[in-house]
GUVO-97051 format. One record per residue (C-alpha): residue in three letters; y, x, z. Coordinates in nm, 4 decimals. Last residue first. Example, Ala and Ser with C-alpha at 12.3 -4.5 7.8 and 13.67 -1.06 7.14 Angstrom:
2
+-----+----------+----------+----------+
|   r |        Y |        X |        Z |
+-----+----------+----------+----------+
| Ser |  -0.1060 |   1.3670 |   0.7140 |
| Ala |  -0.4500 |   1.2300 |   0.7800 |
+-----+----------+----------+----------+
end
This chain:
356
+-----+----------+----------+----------+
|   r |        Y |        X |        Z |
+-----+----------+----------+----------+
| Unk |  10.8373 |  -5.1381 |   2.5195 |
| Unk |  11.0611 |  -5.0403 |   2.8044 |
| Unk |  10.8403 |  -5.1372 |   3.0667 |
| Unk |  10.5386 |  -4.9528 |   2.8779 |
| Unk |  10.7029 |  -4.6767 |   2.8018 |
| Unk |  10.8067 |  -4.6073 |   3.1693 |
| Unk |  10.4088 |  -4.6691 |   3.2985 |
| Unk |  10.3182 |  -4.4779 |   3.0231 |
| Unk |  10.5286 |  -4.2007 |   3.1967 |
| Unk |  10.3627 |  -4.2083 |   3.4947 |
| Unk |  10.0475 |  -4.2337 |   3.3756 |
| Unk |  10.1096 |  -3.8903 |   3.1866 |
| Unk |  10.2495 |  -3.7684 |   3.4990 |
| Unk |   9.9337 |  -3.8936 |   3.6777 |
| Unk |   9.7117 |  -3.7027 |   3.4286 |
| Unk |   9.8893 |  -3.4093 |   3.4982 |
| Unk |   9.8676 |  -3.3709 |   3.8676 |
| Unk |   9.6031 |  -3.0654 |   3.8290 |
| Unk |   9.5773 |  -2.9256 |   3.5333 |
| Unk |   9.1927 |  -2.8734 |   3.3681 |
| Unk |   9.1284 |  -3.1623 |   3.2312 |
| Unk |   9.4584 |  -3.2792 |   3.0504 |
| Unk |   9.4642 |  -2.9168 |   2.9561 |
| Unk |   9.1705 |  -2.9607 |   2.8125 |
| Unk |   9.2077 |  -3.2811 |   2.6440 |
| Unk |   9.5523 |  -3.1764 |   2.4938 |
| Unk |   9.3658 |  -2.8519 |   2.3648 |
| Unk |   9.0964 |  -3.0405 |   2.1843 |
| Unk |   9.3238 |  -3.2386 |   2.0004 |
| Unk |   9.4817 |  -2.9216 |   1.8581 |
| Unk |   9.1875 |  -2.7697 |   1.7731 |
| Unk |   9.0907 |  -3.1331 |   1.5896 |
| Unk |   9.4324 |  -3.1260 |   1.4245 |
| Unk |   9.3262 |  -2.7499 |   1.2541 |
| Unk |   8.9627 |  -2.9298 |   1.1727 |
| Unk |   9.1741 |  -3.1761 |   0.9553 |
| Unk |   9.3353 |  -2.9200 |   0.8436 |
| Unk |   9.0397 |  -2.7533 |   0.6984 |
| Unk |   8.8922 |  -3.0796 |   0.5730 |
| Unk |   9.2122 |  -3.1670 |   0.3608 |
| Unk |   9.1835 |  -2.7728 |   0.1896 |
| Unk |   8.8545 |  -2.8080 |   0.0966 |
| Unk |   8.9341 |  -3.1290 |  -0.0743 |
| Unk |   8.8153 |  -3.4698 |  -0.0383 |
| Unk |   9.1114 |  -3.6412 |   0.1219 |
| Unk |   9.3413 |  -3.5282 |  -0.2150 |
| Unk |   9.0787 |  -3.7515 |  -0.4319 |
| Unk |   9.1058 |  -4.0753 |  -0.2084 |
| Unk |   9.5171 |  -3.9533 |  -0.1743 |
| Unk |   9.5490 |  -3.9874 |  -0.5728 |
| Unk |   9.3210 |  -4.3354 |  -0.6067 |
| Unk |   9.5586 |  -4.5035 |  -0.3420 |
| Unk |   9.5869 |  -4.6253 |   0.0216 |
| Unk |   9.7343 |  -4.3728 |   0.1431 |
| Unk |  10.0561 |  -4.0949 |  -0.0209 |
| Unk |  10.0830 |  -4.0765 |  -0.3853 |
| Unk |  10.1791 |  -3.7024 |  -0.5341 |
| Unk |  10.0443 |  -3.8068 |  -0.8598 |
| Unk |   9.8061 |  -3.4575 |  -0.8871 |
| Unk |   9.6503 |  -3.5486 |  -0.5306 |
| Unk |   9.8545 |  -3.4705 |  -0.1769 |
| Unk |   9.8309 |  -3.1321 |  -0.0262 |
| Unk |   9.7475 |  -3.2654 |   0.3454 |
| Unk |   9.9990 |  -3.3248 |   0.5951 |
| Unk |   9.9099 |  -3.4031 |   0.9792 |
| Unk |   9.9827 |  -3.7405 |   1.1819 |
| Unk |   9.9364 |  -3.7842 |   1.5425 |
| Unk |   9.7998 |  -4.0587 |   1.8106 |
| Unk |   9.7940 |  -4.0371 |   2.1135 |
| Unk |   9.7610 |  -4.3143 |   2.3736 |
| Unk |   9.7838 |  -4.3758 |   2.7381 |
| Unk |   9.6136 |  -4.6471 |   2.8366 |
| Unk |   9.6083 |  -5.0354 |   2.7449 |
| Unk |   9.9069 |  -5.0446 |   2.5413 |
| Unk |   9.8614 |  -4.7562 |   2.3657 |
| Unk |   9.4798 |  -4.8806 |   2.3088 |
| Unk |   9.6705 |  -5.1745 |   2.1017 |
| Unk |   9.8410 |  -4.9658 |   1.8766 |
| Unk |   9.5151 |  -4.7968 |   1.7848 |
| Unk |   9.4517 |  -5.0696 |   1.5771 |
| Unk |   9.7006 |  -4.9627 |   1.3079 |
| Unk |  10.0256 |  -5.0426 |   1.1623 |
| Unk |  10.2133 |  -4.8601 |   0.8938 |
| Unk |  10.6277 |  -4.8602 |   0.9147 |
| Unk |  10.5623 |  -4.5293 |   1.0391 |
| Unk |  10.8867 |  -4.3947 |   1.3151 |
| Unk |  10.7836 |  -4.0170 |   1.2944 |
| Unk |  10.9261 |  -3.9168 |   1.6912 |
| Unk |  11.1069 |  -3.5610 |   1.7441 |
| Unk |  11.0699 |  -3.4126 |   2.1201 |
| Unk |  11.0005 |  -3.0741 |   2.0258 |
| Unk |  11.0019 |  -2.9691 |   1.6448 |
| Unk |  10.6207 |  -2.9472 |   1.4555 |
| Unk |  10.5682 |  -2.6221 |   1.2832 |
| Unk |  10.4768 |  -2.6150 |   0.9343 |
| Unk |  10.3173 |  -2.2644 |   0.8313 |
| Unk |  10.0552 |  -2.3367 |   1.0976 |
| Unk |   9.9860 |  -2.0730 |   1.3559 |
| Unk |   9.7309 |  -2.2376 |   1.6005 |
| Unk |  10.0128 |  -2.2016 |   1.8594 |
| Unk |  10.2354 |  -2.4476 |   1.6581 |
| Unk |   9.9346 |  -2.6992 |   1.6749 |
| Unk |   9.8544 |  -2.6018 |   2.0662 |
| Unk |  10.2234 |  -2.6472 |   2.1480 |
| Unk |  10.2554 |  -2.9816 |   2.0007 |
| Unk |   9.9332 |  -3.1235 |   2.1521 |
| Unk |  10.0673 |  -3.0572 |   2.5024 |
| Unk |  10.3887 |  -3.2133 |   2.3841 |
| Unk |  10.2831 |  -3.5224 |   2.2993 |
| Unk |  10.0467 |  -3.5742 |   2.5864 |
| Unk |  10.3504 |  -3.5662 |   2.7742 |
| Unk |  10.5791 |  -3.7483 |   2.5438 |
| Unk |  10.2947 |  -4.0978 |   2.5273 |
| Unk |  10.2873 |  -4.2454 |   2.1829 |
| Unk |  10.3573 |  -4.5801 |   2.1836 |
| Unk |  10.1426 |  -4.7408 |   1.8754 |
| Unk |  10.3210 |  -5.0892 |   1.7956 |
| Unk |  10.0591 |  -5.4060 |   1.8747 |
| Unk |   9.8079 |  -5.5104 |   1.6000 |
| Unk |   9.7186 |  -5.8624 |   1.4971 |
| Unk |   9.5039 |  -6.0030 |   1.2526 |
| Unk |   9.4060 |  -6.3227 |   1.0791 |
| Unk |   9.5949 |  -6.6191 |   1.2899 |
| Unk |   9.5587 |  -6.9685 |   1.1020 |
| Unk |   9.8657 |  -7.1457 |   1.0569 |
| Unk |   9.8415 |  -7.5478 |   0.9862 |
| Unk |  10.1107 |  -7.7658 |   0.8671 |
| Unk |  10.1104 |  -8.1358 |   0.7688 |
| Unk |  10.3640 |  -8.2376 |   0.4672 |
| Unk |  10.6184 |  -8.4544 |   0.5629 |
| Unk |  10.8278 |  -8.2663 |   0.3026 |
| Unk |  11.1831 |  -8.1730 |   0.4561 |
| Unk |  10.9847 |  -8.1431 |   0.8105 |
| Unk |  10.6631 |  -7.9664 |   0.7032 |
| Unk |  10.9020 |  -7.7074 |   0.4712 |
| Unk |  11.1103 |  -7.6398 |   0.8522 |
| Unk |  10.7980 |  -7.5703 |   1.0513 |
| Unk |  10.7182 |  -7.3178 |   0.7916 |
| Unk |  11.0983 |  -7.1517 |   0.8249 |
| Unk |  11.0325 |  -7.2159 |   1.2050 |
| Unk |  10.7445 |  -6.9944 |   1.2250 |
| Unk |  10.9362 |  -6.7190 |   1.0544 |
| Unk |  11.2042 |  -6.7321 |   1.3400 |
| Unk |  10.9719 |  -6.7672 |   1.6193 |
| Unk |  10.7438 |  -6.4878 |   1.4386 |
| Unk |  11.0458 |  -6.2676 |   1.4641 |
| Unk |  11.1037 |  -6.2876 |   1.7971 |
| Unk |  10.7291 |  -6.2124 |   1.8834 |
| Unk |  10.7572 |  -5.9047 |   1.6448 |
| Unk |  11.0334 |  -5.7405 |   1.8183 |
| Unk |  10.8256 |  -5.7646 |   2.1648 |
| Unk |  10.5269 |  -5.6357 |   2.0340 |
| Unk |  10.7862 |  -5.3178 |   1.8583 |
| Unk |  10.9395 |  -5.2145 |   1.5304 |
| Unk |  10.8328 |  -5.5109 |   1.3413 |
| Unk |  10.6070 |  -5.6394 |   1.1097 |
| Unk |  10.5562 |  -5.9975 |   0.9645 |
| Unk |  10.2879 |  -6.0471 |   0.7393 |
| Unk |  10.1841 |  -6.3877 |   0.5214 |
| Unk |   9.8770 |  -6.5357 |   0.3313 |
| Unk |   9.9442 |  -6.8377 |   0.1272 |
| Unk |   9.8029 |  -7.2021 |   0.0947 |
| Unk |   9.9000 |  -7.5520 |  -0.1059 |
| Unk |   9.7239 |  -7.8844 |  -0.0646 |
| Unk |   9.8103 |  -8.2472 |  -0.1407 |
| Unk |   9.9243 |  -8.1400 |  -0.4662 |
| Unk |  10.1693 |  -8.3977 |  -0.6706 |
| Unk |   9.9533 |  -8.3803 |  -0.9764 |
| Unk |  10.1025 |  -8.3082 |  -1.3353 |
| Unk |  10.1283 |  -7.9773 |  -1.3116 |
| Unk |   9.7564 |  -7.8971 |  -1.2084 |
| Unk |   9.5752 |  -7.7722 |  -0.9555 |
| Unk |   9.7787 |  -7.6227 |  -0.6385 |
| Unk |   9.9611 |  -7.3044 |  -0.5539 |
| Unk |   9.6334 |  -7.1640 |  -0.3479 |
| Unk |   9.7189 |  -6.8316 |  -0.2545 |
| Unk |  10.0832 |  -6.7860 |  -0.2303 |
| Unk |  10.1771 |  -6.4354 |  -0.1111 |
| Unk |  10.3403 |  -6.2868 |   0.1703 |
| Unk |  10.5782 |  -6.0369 |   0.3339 |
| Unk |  10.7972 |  -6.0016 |   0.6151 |
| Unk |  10.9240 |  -5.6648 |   0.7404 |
| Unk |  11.1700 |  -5.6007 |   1.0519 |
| Unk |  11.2417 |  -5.2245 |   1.0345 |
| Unk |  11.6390 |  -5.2864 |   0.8938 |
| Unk |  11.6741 |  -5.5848 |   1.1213 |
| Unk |  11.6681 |  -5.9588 |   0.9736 |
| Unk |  11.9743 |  -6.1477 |   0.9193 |
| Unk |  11.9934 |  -6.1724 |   0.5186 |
| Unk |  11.5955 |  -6.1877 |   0.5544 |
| Unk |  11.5963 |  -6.5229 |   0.6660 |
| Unk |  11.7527 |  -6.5965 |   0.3300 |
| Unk |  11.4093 |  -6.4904 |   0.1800 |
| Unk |  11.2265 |  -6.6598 |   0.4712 |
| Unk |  11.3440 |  -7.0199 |   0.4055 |
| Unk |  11.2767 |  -6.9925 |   0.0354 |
| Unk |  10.9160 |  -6.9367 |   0.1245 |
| Unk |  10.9334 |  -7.1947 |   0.3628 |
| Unk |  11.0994 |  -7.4257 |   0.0758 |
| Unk |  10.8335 |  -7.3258 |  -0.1854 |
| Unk |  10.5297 |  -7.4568 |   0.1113 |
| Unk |  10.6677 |  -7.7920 |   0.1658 |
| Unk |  10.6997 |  -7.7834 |  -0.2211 |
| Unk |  10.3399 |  -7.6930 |  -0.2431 |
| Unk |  10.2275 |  -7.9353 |  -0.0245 |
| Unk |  10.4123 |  -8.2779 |  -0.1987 |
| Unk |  10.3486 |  -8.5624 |  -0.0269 |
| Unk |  10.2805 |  -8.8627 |  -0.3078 |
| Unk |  10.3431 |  -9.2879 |  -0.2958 |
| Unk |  10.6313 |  -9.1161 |  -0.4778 |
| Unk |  10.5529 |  -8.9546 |  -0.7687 |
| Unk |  10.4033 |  -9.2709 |  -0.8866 |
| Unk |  10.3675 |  -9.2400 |  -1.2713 |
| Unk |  10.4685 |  -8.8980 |  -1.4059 |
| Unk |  10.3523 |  -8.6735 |  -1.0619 |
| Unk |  10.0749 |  -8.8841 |  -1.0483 |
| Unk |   9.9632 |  -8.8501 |  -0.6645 |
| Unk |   9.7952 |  -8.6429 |  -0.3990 |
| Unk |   9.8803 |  -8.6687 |  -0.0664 |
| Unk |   9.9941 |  -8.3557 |   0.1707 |
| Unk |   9.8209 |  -8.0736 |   0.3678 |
| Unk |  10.0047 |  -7.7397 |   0.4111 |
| Unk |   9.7852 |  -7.4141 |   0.5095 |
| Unk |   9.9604 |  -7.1178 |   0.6264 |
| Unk |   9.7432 |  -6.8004 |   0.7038 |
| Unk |   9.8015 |  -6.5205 |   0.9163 |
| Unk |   9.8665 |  -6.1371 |   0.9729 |
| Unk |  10.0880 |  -5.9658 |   1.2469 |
| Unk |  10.1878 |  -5.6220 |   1.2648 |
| Unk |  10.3532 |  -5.3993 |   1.5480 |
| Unk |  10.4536 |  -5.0866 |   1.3846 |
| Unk |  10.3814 |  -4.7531 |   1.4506 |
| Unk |  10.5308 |  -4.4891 |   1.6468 |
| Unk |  10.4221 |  -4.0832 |   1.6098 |
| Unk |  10.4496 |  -3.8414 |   1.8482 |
| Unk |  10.2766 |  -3.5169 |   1.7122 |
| Unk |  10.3731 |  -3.4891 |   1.4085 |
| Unk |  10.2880 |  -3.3179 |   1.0820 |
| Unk |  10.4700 |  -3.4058 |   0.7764 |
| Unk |  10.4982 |  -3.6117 |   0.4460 |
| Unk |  10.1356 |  -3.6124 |   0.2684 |
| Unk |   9.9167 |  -3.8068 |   0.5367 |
| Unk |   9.6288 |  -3.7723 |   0.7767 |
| Unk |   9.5857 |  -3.9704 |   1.0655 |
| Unk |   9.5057 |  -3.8605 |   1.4470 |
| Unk |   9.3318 |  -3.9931 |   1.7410 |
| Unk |   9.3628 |  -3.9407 |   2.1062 |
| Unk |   9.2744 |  -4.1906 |   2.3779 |
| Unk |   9.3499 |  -4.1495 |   2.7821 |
| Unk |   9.1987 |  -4.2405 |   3.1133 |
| Unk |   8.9291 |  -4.3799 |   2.9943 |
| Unk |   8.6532 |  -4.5659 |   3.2767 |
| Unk |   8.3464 |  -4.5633 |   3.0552 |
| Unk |   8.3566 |  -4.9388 |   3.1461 |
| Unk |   8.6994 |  -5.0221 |   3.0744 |
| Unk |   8.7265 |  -4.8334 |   2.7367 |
| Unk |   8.4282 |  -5.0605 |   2.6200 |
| Unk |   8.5018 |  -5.3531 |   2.7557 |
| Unk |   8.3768 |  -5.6161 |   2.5163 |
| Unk |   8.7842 |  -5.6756 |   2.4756 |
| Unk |   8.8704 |  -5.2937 |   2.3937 |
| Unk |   8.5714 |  -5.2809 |   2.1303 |
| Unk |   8.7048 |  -5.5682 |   1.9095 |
| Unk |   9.0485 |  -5.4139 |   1.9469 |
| Unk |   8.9127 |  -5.1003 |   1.8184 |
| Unk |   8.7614 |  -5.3010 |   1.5224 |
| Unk |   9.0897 |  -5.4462 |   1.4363 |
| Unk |   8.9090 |  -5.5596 |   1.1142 |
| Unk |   9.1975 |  -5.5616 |   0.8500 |
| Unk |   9.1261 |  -5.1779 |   0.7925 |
| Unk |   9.0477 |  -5.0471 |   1.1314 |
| Unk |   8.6973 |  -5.1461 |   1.1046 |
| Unk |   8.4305 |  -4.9109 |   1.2769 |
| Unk |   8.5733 |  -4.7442 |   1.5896 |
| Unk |   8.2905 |  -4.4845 |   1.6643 |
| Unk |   8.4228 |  -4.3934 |   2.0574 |
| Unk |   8.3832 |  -4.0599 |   2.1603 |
| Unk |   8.3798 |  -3.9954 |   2.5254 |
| Unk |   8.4746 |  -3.6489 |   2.7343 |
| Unk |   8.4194 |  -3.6754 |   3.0889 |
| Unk |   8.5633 |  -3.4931 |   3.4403 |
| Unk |   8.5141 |  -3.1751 |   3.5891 |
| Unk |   8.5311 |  -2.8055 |   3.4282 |
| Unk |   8.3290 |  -2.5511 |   3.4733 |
| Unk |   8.4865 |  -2.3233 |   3.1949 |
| Unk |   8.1908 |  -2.2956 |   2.9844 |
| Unk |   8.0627 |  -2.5735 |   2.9776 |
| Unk |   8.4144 |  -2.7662 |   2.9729 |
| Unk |   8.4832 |  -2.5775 |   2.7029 |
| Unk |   8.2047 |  -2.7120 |   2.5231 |
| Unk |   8.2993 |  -3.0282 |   2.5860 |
| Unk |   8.6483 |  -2.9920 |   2.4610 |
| Unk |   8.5156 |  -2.8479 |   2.1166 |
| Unk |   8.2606 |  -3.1152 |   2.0667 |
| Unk |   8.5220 |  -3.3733 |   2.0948 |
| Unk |   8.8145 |  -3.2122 |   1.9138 |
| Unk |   8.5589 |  -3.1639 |   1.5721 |
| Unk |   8.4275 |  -3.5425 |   1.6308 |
| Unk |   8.7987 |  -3.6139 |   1.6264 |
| Unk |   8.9248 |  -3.4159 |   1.3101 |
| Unk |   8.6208 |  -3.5016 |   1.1376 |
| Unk |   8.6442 |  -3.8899 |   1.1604 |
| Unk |   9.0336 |  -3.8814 |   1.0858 |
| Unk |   8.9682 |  -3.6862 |   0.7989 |
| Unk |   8.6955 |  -3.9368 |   0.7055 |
| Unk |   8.9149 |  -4.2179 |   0.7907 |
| Unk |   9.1703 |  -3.9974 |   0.5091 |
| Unk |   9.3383 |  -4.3550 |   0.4007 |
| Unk |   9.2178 |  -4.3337 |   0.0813 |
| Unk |   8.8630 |  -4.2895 |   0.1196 |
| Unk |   8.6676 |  -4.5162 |  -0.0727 |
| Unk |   8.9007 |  -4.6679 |  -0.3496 |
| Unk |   8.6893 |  -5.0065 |  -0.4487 |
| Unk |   8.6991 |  -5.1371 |  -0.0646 |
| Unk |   8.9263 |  -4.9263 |   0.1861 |
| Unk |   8.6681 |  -4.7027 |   0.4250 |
| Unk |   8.5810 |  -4.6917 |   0.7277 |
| Unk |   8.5202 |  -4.3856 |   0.9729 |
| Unk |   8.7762 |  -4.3835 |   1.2346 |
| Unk |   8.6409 |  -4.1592 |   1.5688 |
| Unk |   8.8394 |  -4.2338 |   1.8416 |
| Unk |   8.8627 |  -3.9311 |   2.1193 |
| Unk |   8.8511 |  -4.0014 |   2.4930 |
| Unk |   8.9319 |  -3.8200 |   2.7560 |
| Unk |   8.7982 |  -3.9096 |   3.1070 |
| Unk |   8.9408 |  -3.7212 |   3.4211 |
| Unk |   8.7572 |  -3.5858 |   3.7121 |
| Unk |   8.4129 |  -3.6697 |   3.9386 |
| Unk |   8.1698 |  -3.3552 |   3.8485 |
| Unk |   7.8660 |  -3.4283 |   3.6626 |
| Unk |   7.9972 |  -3.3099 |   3.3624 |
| Unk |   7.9041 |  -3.6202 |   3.1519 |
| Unk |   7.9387 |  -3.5819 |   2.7520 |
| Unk |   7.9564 |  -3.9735 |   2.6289 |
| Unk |   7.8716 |  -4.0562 |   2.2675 |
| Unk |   7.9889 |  -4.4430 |   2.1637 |
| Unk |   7.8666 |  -4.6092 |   1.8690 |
| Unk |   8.0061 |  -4.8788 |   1.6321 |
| Unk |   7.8490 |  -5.0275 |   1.2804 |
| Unk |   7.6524 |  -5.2713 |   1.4236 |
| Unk |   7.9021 |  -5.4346 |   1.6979 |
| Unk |   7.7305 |  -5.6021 |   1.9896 |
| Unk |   7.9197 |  -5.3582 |   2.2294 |
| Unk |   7.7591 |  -5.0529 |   2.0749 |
| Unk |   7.5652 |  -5.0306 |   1.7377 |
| Unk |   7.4401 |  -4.6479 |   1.8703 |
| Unk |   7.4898 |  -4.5408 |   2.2271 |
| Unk |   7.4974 |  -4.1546 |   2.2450 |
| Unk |   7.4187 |  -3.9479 |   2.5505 |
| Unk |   7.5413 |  -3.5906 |   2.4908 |
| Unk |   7.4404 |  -3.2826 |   2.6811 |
| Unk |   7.2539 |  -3.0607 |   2.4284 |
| Unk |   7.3971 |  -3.2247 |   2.0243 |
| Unk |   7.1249 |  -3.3476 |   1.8215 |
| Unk |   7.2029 |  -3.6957 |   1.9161 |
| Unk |   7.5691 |  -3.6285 |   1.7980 |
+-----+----------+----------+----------+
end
C-alpha cells in the first residue's frame, strides 16, 4: 500500500506489531468506509480459514473504491484496517478499544469470509465466549485418609455432569463445549487441583449472557457439593455479527450484477454457528460482513482443515475472492456517492441494535 499514489499507511498501529492502517483522504468532508483486512493464519494448517482470501478480497475493494473516488470526484474516506489475530486473539477488538475506528471517524466496516456452502450477503454469527475453570482443593491419601482431603476433580466431574443435563433445556443454537485440562496426578491422591477450558455460544450477546448464568451455576454448583474453591478465568469473547439489510442489499445487487452463476436471493440471512471478531465492530457501527463459495479441496471439508488450506490456494479461490472485492467496492461507493444513505443505514443499525 506504500507504493500506492494517495495512501498514508500506518504500520504496527495502535501498539500492536502485526497491525496497520492505510487511509485514502479525498479532501472533501463525506462518509468513511472502511474495509478489514484478515491476514492470520491457524497454527500447523496455514490457511484454512481463507484470511488470505479475506485479505485479497478487501485490499482488492479498497483500492477499487478509491480509485473511483478519483475519478468520480467523490467526497469522503476510504480506510483499511490490518486486523492481525482473529483466531483466538480478538485482534479487531484489540484495535476497537485503542480507538482505532473512533479516531479515523468510520462510519461503516465491510469484510467478507470464504467458505464451500453458498454466497451471502447478510450473514449472522454467533456470540462466543471462552474461559478457564480452575478448582482448588486439599490433597490427601485417597486409601488412608480420604477424608482430611477436598477433592478438585470431582468438584470439577459434577460441573461437567451439570452441563450435560443442562443441555436437555438448552435452545437448538445454544452450544457449550469443553475439555478437561489438568485431571489431576495420580489415582491414588485426592487432587487439590483440577482445570478445563470451556465455550458457550449462542445466537445473540444477550442469549449468551443467559446462558453463562446457567453454565456458571453448574461450576458454582461442583464448589458447593465439594468445598472445593473455584476460579474462572475469561479467554475470549466475541459478540454475534448483525449484518446491517441496507448495506446488505447494495452488496447483493453488485454480486448478482457481476454475473455469477450463483445468485444471492433478496432478504435471506446464513445463520453461522462460527464466531468472529468482527461481531463486535457490528455492534459499534454498522457492519458487513459476507460469505462467498469456493470449490472446496478433494475431501470436500469446509475451514479449519488441511482440504480448505489447499482449496484457498487455487486460481479459482483468488478469482472469487477478487469477484467479493467488486462487490465490496460497490457498497462503498454507493454508500459514498448517495445522498441520505448513510443515515438509513444508521437508522437501521439503530433498529438492530435495540432488537439485538
Amino acid at each position: 500500500m506504500k507504493s500506492r499514489n494517495g495512501w498514508e499507511v500506518t504500520p504496527s498501529a495502535y501498539g500492536i506489531n502485526t497491525a496497520w492502517v492505510a487511509v485514502f483522504d479525498s479532501g472533501k468532508k463525506g462518509p468513511v468506509v472502511s474495509f478489514n483486512v484478515e491476514m492470520d493464519a491457524l497454527p500447523g494448517i496455514g490457511h484454512a480459514c481463507g484470511h488470505n482470501l479475506i485479505a485479497t478480497a478487501s485490499l482488492a475493494a479498497g483500492i477499487a473504491t478509491a480509485s473511483i473516488m478519483k475519478w468520480h470526484h467523490l467526497a469522503g474516506k476510504v480506510i483499511l484496517f490490518g486486523t492481525p489475530a482473529e483466531e483466538g486473539g480478538g485482534g479487531k477488538i484489540r484495535l476497537l478499544k485503542a480507538g482505532a475506528y473512533r479516531d479515523h471517524g468510520v462510519d461503516i466496516s465491510l469484510i467478507s469470509h470464504p467458505g464451500i456452502s453458498k454466497n451471502s450477503a447478510l450473514v449472522h454469527t454467533t456470540a462466543y465466549s471462552r474461559f478457564k475453570v480452575e478448582y482448588f482443593g486439599r490433597q490427601a491419601h485417597a486409601a488412608n485418609s480420604p477424608w482430611l482431603g477436598i477433592n478438585a476433580l470431582d468438584a470439577l466431574v459434577t460441573a461437567y455432569n451439570g452441563i450435560s443435563m443442562l443441555r436437555q433445556q438448552t435452545k437448538p443454537d445454544d452450544i457449550i463445549q469443553g475439555h478437561i485440562t489438568d485431571g489431576g496426578l495420580a489415582p491414588n491422591i485426592i487432587h487439590a487441583y483440577a482445570a478445563g477450558v470451556f465455550v458457550v455460544r449462542a445466537h445473540t450477546t444477550s442469549r449468551l449472557q443467559e446462558l453463562r448464568q446457567k453454565v456458571d451455576a453448574c461450576f458454582r454448583a461442583g464448589a458447593e457439593a465439594t468445598g472445593a474453591r473455584l476460579k474462572i478465568t475469561p479467554e475470549q469473547e466475541y459478540s454475534d455479527h448483525v449484518p446491517n439489510r441496507i448495506l446488505g442489499a447494495a452488496y447483493r445487487r453488485y454480486w448478482n450484477w457481476l454475473g455469477s452463476t450463483s445468485k444471492i436471493p433478496a432478504d435471506e440471512t446464513t445463520q453461522s454457528s462460527a464466531s468472529t471478531d468482527q461481531g463486535d465492530i457490528s455492534h459499534k457501527m454498522p457492519s458487513l460482513g459476507v460469505s462467498f463459495a469456493i470449490p472446496p479441496g478433494p475431501e470436500g471439508n469446509g475451514p479449519h482443515s488441511p482440504d480448505f488450506e489447499k482449496a484457498s490456494g487455487t486460481k479459482e479461490a483468488f478469482q472469487r475472492s477478487l469477484r467479493t472485492g467488486k462487490a465490496l467496492a460497490g457498497t462503498a461507493v454507493e454508500v459514498l456517492s448517495t445522498e441520505g444513505l448513510l443515515g438509513e443505514i444508521r437508522r437501521q443499525w439503530k433498529r438492530d441494535m435495540k432488537a439485538s
